[in-house]
C-alpha positions in Angstrom: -45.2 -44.3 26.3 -45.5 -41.5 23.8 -47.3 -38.0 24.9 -48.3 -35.3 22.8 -49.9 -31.7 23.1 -52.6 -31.5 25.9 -56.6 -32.0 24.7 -58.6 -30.8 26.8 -58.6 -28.1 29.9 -61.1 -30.2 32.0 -59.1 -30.9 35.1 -61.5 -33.5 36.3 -61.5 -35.1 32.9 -59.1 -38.2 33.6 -59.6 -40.1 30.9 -60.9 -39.7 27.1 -61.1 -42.0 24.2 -62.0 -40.7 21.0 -62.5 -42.9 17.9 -61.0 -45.9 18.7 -60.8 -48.5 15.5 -59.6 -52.2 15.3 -59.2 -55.0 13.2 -58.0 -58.9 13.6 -57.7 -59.8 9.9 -61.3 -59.4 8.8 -63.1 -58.8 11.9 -64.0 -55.6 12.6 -63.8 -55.4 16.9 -64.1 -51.3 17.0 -65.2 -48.9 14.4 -65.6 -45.5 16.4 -65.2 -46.1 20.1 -65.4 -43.4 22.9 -65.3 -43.0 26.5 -64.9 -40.3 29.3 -64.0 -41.0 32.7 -64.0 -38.4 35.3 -61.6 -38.7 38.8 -63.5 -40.0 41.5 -66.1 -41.5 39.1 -67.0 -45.6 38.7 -68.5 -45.6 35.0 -70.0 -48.7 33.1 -69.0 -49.6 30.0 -71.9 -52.1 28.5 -72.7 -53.8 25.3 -74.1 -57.2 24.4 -71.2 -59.7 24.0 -68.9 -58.6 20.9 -69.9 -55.2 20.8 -66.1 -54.7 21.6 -65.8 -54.0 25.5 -63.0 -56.0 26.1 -61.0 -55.1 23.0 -61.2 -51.3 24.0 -59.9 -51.8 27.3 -57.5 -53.9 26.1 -56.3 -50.9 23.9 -56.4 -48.7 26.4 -54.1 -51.0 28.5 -51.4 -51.2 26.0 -52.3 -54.7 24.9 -53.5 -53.9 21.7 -52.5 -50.8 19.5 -55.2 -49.3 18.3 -55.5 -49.0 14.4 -57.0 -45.5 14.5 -58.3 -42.7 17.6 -56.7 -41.2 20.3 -56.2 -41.5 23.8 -55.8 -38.7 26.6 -54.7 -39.7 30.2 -55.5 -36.6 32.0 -55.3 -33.9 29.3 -52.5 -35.1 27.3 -52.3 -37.6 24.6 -51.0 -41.1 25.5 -49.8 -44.0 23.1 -49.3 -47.1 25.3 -47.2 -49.6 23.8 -47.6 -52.2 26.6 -49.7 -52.9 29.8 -46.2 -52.0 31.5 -46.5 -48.4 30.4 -50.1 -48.1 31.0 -49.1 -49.1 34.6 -46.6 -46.4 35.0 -49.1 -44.2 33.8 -51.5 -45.6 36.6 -54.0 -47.5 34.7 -54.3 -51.0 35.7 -57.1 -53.4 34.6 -58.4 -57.1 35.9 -59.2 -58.8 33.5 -62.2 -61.7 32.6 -59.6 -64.4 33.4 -57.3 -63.9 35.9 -53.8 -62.5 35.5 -51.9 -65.6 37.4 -49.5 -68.4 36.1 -51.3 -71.8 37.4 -48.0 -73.6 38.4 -46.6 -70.8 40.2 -47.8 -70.1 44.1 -49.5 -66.4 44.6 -47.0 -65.1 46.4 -44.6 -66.2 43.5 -47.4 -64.1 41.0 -47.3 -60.9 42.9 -43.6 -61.0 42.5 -43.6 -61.8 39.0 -46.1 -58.8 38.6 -43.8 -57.1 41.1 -46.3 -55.8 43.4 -45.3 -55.6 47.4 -46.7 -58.6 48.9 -47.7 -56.6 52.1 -50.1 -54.4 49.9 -51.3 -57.2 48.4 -52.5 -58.3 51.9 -53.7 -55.3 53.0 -56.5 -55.3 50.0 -56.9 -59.3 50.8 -57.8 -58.0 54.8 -60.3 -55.4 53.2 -61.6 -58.2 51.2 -62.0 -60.7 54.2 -59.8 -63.1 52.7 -57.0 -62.5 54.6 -56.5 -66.2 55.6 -55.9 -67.5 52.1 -52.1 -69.2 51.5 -50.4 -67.3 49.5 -47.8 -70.0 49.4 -50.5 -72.1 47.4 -50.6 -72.7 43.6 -52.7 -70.7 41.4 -54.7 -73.7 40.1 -55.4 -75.1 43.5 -57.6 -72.3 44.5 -61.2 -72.1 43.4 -62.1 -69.3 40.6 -64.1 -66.9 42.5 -61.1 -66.4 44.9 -58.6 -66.3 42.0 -60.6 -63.1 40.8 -60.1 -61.9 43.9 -56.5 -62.1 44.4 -56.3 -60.8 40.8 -58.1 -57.2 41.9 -55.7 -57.4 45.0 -52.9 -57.6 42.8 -54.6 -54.8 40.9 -55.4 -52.5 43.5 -52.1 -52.8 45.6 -50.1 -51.1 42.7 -52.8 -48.1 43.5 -54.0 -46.8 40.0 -55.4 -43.6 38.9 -57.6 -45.7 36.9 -58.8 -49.4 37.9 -60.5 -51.5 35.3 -62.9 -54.2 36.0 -63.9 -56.8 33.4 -67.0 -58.5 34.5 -65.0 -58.8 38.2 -68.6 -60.2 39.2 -69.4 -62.8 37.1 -68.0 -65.7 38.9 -69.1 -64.4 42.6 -71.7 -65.1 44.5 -73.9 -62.4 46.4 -71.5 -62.7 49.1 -68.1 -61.9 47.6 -69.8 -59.2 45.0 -70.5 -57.4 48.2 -67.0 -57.2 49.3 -65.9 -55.8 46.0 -68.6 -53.5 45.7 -67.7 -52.1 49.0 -64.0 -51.7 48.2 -64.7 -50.3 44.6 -66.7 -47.8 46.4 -63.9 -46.8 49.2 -61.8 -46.6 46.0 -64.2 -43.6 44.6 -63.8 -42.0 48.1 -60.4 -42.0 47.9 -60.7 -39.8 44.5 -59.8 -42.5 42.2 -61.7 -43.8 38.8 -62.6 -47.0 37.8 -64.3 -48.2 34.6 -66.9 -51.2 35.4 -67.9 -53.9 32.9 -70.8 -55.9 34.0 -73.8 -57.7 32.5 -76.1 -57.6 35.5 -78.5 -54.4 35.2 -78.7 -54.4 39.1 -74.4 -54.2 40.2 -74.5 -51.5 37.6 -77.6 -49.2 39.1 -76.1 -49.8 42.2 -72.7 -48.9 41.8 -71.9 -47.2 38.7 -72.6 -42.8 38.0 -72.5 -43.6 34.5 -72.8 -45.4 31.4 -70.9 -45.7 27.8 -72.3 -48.0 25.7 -71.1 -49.6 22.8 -73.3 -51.4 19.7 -71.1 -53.2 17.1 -67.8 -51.6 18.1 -69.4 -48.1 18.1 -70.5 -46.1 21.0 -73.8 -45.4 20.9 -74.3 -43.1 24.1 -73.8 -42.6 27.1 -76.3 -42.1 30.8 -76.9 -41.7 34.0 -77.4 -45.0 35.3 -80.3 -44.1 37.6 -83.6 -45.6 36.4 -82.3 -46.0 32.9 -82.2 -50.4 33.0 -84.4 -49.9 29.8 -82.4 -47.0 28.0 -79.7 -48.6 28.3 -80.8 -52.3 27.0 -82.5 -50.4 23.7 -78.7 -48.8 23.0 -77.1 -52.3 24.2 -79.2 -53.8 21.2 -81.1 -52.0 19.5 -84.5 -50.9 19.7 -86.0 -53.8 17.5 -83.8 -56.4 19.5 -84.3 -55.1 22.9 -87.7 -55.4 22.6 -87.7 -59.1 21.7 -85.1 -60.0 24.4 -87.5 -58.3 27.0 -90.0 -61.0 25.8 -89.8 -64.0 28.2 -88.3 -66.9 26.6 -91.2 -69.3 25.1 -91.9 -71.7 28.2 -93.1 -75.2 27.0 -95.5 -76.9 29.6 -92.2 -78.8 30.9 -91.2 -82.1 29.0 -91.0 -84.9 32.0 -91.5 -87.9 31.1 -94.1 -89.5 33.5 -93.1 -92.8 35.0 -89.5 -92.8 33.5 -86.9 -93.9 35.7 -85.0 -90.5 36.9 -82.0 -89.5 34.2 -80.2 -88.7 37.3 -80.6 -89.8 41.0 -78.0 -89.0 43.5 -78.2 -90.7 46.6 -76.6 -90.1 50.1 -73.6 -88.1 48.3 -70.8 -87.4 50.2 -67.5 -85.7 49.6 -64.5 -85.1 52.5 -66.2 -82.1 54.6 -67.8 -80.1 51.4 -70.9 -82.4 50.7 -72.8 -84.8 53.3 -76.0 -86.7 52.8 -77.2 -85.3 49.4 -79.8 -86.7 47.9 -81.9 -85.4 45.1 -83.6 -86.5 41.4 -83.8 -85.1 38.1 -86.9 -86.0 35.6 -86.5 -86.9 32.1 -87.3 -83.5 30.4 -87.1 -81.5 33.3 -84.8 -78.9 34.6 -84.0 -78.6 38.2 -82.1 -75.7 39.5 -79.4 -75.6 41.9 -78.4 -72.2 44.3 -75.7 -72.0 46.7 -73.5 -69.2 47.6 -69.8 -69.5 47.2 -68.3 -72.8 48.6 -71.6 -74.6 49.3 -70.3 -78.0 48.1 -71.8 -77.1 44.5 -68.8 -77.4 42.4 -68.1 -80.6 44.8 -71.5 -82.0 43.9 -71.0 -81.0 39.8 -67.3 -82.2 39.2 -68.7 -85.8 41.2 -71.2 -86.2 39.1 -69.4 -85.2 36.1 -66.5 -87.4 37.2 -64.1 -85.1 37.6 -63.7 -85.9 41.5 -64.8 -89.3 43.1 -67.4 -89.3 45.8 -66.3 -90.7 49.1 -70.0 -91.8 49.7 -73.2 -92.1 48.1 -74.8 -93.5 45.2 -74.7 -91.9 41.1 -77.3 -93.2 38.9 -78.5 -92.7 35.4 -81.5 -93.8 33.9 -81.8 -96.4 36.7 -78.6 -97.7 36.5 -75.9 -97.2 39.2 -72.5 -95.6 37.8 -69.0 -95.8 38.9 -67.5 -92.8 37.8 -63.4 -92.9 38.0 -63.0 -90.4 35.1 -65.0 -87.7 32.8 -65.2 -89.9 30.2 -67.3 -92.6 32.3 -70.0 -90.1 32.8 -70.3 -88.9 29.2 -70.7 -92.8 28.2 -73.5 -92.9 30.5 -75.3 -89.2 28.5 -74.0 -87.0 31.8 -71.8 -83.9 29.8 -70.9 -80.7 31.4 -70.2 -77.4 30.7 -68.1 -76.1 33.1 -68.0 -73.0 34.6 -64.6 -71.4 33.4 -65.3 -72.0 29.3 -61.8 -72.0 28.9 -61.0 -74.9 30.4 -63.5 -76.8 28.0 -61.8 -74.9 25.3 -59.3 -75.3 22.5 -58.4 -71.5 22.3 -56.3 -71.3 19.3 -58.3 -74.1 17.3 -61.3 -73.3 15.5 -65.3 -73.2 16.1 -65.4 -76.4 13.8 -62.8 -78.3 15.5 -63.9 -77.3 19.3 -67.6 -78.3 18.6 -66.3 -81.6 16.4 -63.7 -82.4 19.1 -66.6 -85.1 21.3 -67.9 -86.7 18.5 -65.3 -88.3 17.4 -65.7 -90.7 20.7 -68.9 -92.1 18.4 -67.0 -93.3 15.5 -66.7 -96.8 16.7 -65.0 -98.3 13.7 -61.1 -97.5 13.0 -60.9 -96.0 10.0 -61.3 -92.3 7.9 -63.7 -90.1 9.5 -67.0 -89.5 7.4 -66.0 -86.0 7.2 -69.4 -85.0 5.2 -71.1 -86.2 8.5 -69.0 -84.5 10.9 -69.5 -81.5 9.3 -73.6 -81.3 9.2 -73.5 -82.5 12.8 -71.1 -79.4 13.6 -73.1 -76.7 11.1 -76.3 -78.1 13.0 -75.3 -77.4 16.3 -73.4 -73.6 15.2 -76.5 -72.6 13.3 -79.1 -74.0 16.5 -77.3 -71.5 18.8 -76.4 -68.8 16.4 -72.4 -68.7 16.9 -70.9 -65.7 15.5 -67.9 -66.8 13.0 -66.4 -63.7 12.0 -63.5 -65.2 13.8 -64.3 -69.0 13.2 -60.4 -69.6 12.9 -59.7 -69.0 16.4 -62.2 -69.5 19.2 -60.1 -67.6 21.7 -61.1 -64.1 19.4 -64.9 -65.4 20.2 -66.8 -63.0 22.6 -67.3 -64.8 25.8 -71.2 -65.5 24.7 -70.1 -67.4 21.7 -67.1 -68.9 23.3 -70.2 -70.5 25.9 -72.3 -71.3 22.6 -69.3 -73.3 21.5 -68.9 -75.2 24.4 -72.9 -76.1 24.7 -72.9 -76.8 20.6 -70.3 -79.5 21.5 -72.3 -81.5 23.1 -76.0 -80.5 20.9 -73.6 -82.3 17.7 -72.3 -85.5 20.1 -75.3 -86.1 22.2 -76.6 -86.7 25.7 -79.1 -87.2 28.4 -78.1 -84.9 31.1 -76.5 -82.1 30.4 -74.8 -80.2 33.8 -74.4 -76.6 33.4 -72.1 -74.8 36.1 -73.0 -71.0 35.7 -73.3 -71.3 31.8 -74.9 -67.7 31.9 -71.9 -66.2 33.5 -70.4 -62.9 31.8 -73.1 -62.8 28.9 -75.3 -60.1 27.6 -79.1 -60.0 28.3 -79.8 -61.6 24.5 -77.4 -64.3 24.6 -79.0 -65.7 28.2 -82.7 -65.5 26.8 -81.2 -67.7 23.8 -79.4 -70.0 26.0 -82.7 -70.3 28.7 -85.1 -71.2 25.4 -82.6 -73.8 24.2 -82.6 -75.6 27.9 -86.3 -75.2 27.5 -86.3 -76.9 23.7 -84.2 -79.1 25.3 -85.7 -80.7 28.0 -89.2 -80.6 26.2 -87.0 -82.6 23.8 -86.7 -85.4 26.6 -83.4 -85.0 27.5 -82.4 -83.1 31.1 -80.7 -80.3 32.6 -79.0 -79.5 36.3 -78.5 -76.1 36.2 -76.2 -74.4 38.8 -76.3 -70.8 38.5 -74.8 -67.3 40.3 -77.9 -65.4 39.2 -80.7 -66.5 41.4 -83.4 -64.6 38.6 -82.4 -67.4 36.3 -83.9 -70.1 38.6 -87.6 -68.7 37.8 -86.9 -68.0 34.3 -85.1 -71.6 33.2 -86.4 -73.8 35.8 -89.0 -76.6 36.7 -87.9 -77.3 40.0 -84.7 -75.8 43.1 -82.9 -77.2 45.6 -81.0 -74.9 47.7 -77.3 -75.9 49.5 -76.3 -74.8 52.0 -73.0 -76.2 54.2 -73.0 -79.2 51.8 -76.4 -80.4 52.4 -79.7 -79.3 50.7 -81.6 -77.2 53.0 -84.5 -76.6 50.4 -86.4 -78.0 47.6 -89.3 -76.1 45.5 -91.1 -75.7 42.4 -89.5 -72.7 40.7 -92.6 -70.4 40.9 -91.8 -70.3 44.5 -88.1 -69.7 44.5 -88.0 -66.2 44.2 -84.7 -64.7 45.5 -86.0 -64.0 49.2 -86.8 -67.9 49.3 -83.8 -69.0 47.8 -81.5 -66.4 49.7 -83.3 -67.2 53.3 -82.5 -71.3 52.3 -78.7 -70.0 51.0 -77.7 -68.5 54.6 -79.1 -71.7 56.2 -82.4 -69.8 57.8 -85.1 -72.2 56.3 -86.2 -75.6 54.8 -89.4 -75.9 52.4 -91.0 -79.2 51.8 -89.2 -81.6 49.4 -91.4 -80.9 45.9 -90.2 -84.4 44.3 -89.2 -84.8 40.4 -92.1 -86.9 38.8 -92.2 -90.3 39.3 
């Protein structure tokens, strides 16, 4: 780390950012960003999805040098030339996708990261997760609690400044709790941390301020107290805010009367996660589904996907009863999903054209050259339906999160399905990029083809939905049309404490 003269004679200034620039090749990700954090403050840092969030604190972690601006670590100026030295200097960030090497068990990670295991620990008791092995595998344990670990990891090195990239968007109500109570305890204890979320609510709640940043600029900065609409018109611009505010257009709902179901599960069972499901899914219709964490929804997703084989039960499509040993037996039968962690559906250092052309090839059933004319309207079809940004088109892994999502749903618009299974597609994207993602399920299904949508936010159930159903221990403990499932119902049916009447896809 390199310092220079001090800037500034605010003692309870911590942390400034002045002018930040940079540039990948072409792309412009910052042009002038700013930030001040005060000690003992939690302060947002917002902006629709590519207006630079995560490149600036990736420059003010040491992971990227910044082409142009200065940064001050309380009063002096800082040059970090790693996230090693922006440790030292007590600035330590968790990132979107968590720090940890798959094949390696956790307590091998905090090692690696060389963190004591015991303070790890004592953040996993605040937590309540306490009871997890650390002698486990990094890819055996479910997302939400591989975030956690990660700001465990984080928080036992004890920084001056803690940095969390959308920490919340893979947690249910449940867990988000538990780290909003921490983050807080953190502020008592006079320490800063710089929030990144996309929900409006976490950051009222938790945050004293807001930066936000517009096309790699910062644009201003606010209280966060009654200022939801402020900051959505600085997020997007006033012309674009006022659109997104705009429900999406909802289509009388497309279900096909009479059809056999696109999807009827039946009796699903799998080990002690799922018992006894049963549930169908119209053709044109969207049925929600809400669970918190570990409800036997990624269970009931991965076996209908067939990523995971029910132990009991029945699976069928269009009328017709599936044996699903592999993925690729339920995208034959029209049933694609887009999984929760985009990443893992991803091709990170191959291109938008190549990600979004990569299931279509399955179609070609002739051997032979590929039409490569065809491929290539198919693909253009699908980028231009969702609006993908390709200022990086080389690389998908420079995408924004929202377009890396767009990329993974364009896929499958440019192979085609019947049933397309979203796991918490909305996760970790701005307020514009959901509203464009809620009116294409809408186009869809009014299209004829269907959606089960799993999803975190329980708002999005109302706005995107037809129908709910509501898990809860691995069964469904409620079913309603989703005018009724307003987040008291669905919460009440989430903790177990009610069951409405069965409201019944069409027949």
């Amino acid at each position: 780390m390199q310092n220079g003269r001090p800037v500034s004679a605010d003692e309870n200034l911590l942390l400034r950012v002045t002018g930040v620039a940079k540039r990948f090749g072409s792309v412009i990700a910052l042009r002038a960003a700013g930030l001040e954090l005060h000690a003992g403050e939690i302060h947002a840092l917002m902006g629709a999805n590519g207006a630079g969030k995560s490149t600036l604190v990736k420059v003010i972690t040491g992971e990227f040098p910044a082409d142009a601006g200065e940064l001050a670590v309380a009063g002096a100026v800082s040059v970090f030339r790693s996230p090693a030295e922006a440790r030292r200097a007590g600035i330590v960030s968790v990132y979107q996708d968590p720090a940890l090497v798959p094949d390696l068990t956790i307590a091998q990670n905090m090692r690696l990261a060389r963190v004591p295991l015991e303070a790890v620990r004592d953040v996993m008791r605040e937590l309540g997760i306490e009871r997890l092995d650390l002698t486990r595998r990094a890819r055996e344990i479910d997302y939400p609690h591989l975030r956690l670990i990660d700001l465990s990891r984080a928080l036992a090195s004890k920084p001056r400044i803690l940095i969390l990239d959308e920490i919340t968007a893979a947690l249910p109500a449940d867990l988000s709790e538990r780290v909003f109570a921490v983050v807080r305890d953190w502020r008592r204890r006079g320490h800063s941390v710089i929030f990144i979320s996309h929900r409006m609510a976490e950051v009222a709640a938790l945050a004293d301020r807001a930066t936000i940043l517009r096309d790699g600029v910062t644009v201003g900065v606010t209280s966060t107290r009654d200022a939801e609409e402020k900051i959505v018109d600085m997020m997007l611009g006033a012309e674009v805010a006022k659109a997104a505010a705009e429900a999406p257009p909802r289509a009388a709902a497309g279900i096909i009367r009479g059809a056999a179901p696109a999807l009827e599960v039946r009796d699903l069972g799998f080990g002690h996660t799922l018992s006894g499901v049963s549930f169908r899914l119209g053709v044109g219709e969207i049925l929600g589904v809400a669970a918190l964490e570990g409800q036997g929804q990624q269970e009931l997703f991965d076996c209908i996907a067939g990523v995971r084989r029910a132990a009991s039960g029945e699976i069928l499509a269009n009328g017709r009863a599936l044996e699903l040993r592999h993925p690729a037996d339920a995208i034959r039968a029209g049933l694609v999903l887009v999984p929760a962690n985009r990443l893992h559906a991803l091709l990170p250092q191959r291109s938008i054209r190549e990600n979004v052309a990569l299931s279509s090839f399955a179609t070609f059933r002739a051997w032979g050259p590929i039409t490569m004319r065809a491929e290539r309207k198919r693909v253009e079809n699908a980028v231009e339906r969702l609006s993908i940004d390709r200022r990086a088109s080389a690389e998908v892994r420079r995408l924004s999160g929202g377009n890396q999502q767009k990329v993974v749903i364009a896929r499958w618009l440019a192979s085609g399905f019947r049933t397309l299974l979203c796991f918490d597609p909305t996760r970790g994207i701005d307020i514009g990029t959901k509203r464009q993602i809620y009116a294409l399920l809408r186009e869809i299904a009014a299209q004829g083809a269907s959606v089960l949508l799993f999803t975190s936010e329980l708002p999005e159930i109302r706005l995107a939905c037809d129908r709910a159903i509501v898990l809860f221990a691995g069964r469904i403990t409620a079913e309603m049309p989703a005018a009724e499932a307003d987040e008291a119902h669905l919460l009440r049916a989430a903790h177990g404490l009610t069951a409405a009447e069965p409201a019944e896809a069409p027949a």
